[in-house]
Z-matrix of the N, CA and C atoms (Angstrom, degrees):
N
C 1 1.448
C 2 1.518 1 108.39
N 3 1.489 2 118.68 1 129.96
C 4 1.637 3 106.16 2 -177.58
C 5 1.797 4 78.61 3 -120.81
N 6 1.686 5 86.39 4 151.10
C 7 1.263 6 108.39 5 166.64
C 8 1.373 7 111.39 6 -117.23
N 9 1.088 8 128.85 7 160.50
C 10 1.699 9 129.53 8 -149.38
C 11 2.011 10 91.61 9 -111.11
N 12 1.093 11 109.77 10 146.92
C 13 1.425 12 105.34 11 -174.38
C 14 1.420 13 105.76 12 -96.05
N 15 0.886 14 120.24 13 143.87
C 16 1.687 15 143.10 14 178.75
C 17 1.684 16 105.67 15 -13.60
N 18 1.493 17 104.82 16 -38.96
C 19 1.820 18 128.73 17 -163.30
C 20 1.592 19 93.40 18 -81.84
N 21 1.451 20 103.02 19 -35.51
C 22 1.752 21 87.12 20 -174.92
C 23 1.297 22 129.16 21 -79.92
N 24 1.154 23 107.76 22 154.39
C 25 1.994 24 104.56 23 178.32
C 26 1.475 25 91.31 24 -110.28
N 27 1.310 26 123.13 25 128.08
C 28 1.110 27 128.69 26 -158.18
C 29 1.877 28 101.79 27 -149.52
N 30 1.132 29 116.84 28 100.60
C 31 1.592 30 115.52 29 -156.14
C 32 1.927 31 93.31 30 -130.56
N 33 1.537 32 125.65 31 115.67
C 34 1.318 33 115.64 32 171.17
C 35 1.552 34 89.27 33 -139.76
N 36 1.465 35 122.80 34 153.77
C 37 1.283 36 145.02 35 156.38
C 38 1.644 37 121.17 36 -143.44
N 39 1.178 38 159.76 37 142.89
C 40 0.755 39 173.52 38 139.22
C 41 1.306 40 92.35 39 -4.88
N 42 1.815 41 96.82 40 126.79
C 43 1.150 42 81.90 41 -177.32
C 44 1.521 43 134.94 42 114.43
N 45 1.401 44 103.00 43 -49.91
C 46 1.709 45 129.47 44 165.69
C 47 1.160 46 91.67 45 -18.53
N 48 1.595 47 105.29 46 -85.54
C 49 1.606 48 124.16 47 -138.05
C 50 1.682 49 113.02 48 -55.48
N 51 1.535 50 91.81 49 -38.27
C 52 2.067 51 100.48 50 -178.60
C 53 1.493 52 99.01 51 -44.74
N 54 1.656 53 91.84 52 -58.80
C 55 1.794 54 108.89 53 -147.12
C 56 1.463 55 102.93 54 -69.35
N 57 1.235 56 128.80 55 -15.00
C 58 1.893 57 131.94 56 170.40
C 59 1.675 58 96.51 57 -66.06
N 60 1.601 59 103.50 58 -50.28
C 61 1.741 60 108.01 59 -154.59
C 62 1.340 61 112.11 60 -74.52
N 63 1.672 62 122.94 61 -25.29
C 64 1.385 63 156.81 62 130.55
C 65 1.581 64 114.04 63 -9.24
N 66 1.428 65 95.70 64 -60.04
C 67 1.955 66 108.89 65 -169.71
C 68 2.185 67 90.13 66 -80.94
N 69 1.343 68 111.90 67 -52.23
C 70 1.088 69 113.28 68 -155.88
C 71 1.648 70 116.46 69 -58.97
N 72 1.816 71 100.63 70 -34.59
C 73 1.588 72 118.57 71 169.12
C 74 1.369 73 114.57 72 -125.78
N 75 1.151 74 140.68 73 80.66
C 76 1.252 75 151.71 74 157.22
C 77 1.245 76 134.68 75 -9.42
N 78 1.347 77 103.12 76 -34.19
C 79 1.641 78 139.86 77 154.26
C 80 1.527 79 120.84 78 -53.57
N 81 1.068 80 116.52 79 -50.01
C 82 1.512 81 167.22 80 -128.02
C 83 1.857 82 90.07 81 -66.40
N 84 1.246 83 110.59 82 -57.37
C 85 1.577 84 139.85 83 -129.95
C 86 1.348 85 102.83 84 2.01
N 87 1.067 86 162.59 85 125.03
C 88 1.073 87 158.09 86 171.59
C 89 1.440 88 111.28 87 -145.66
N 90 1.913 89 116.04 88 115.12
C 91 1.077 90 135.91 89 -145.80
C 92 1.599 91 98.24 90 -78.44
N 93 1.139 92 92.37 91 163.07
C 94 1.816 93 127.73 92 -178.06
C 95 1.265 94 91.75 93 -89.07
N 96 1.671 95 97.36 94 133.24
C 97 1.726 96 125.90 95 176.49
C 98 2.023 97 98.27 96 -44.94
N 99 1.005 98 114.71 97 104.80
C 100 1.735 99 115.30 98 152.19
C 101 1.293 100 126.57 99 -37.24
N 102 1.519 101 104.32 100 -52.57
C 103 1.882 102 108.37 101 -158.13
C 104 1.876 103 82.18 102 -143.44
N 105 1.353 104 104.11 103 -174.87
C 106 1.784 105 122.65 104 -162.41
C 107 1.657 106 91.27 105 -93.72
N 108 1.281 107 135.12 106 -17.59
C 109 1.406 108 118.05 107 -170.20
C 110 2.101 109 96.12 108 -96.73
N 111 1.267 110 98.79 109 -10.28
C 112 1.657 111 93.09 110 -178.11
C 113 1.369 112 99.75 111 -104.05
N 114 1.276 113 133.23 112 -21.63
C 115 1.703 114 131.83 113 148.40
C 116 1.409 115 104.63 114 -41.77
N 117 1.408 116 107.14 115 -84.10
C 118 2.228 117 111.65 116 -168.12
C 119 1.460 118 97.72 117 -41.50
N 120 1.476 119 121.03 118 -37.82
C 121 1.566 120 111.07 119 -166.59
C 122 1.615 121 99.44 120 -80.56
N 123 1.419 122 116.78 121 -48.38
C 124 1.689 123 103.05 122 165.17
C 125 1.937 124 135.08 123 -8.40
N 126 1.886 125 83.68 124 -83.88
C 127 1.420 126 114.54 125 146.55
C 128 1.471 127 127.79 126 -54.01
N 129 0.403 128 164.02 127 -139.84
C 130 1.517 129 152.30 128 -177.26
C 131 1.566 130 116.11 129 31.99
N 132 1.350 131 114.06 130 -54.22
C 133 1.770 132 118.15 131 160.75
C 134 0.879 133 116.99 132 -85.19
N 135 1.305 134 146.60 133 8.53
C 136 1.495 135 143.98 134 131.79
C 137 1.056 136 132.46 135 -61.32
N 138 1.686 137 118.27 136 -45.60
C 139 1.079 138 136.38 137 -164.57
C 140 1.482 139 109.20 138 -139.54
N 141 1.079 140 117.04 139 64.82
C 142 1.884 141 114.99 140 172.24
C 143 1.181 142 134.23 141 -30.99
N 144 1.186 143 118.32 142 -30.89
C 145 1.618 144 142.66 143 -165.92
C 146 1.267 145 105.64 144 -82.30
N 147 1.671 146 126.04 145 -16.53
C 148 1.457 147 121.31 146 170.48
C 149 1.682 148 109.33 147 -74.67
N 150 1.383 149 121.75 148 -8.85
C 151 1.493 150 117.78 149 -168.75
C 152 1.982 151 103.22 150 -69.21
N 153 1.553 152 122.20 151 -22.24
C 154 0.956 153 134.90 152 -168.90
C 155 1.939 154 106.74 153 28.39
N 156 1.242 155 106.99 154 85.54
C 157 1.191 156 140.01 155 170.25
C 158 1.538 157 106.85 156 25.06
N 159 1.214 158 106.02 157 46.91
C 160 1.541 159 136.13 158 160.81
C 161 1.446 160 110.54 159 -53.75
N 162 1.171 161 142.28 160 -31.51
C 163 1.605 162 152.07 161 -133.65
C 164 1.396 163 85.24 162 -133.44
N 165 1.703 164 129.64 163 -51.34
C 166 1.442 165 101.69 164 -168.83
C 167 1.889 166 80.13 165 -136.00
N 168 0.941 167 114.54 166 117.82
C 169 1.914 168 110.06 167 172.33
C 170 1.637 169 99.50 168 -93.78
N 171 1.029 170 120.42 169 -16.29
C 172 1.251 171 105.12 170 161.44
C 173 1.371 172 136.09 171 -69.33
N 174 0.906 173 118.40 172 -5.72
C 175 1.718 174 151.64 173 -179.52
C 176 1.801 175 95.13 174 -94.67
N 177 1.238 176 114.16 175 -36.63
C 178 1.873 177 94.53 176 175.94
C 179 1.277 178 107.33 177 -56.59
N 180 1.798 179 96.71 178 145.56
C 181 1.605 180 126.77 179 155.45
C 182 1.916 181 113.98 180 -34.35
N 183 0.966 182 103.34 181 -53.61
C 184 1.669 183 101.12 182 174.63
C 185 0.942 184 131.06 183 -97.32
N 186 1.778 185 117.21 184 28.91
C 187 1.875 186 117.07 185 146.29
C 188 1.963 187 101.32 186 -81.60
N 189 1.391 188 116.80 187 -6.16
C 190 1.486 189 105.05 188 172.68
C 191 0.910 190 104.98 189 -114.62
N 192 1.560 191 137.89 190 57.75
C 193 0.966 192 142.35 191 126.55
C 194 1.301 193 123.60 192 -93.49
N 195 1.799 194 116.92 193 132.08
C 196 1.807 195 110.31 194 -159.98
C 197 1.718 196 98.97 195 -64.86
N 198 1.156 197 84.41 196 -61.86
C 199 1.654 198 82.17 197 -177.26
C 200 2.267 199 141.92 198 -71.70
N 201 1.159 200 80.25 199 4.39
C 202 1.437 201 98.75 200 171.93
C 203 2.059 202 95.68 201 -96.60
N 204 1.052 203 121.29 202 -41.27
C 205 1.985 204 129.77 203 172.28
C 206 1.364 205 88.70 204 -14.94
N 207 1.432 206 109.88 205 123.83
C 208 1.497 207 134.52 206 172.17
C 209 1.467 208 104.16 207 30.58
N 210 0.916 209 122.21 208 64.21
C 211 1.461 210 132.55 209 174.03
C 212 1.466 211 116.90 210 -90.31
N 213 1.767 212 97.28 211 -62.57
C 214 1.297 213 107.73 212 -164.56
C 215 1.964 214 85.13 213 -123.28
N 216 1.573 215 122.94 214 -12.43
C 217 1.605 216 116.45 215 -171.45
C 218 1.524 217 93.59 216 -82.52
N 219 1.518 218 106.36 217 160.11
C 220 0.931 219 104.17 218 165.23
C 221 1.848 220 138.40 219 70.82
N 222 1.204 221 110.50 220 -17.67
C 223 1.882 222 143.93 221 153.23
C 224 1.793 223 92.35 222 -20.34
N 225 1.016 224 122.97 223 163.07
C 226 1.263 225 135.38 224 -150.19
C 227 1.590 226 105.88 225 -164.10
N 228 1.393 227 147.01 226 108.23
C 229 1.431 228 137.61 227 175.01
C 230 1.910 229 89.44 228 -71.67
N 231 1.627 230 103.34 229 147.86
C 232 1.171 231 136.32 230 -152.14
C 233 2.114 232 80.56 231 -98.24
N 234 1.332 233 101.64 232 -175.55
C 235 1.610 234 99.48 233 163.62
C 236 1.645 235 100.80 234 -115.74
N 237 0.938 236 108.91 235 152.49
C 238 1.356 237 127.50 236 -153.43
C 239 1.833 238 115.93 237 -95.73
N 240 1.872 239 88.26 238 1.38
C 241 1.683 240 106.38 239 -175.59
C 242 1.306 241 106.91 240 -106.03
């Protein structure tokens, strides 16, 4: 999860990405997200870096950390009986 620091101007709505690509080609028309899975998919091909290493978590920054090591990787739900 990144949180944007105080310094950033950081502005997204559903939608953004059409309405930039919209202004940029006029021609373009290219429709506005319908529902929330054609928004994330919007976003998501705009901006890759929101997947936060979803695809490979082994590739996150904090499996090399010594003391974060199987901390939170790898966790297991218990049985509940």
């Amino acid at each position: 999860l990144h949180f944007p620091k105080r310094s950033e101007t950081v502005m997204w709505y559903p939608g953004l990405a059409s309405g930039q690509a919209n202004l940029r080609d006029p021609n373009l028309h290219r429709a506005e997200p319908t529902d929330l899975l054609e928004a994330l998919d919007e976003v998501n091909s705009e901006d890759p870096w929101r997947n936060h290493f979803r695809d490979t978590p082994e590739k996150h920054p904090a499996c090399s950390i010594s003391r974060l090591k199987d901390k939170f990787f790898g966790i297991q739900a218990q049985d509940a009986a």
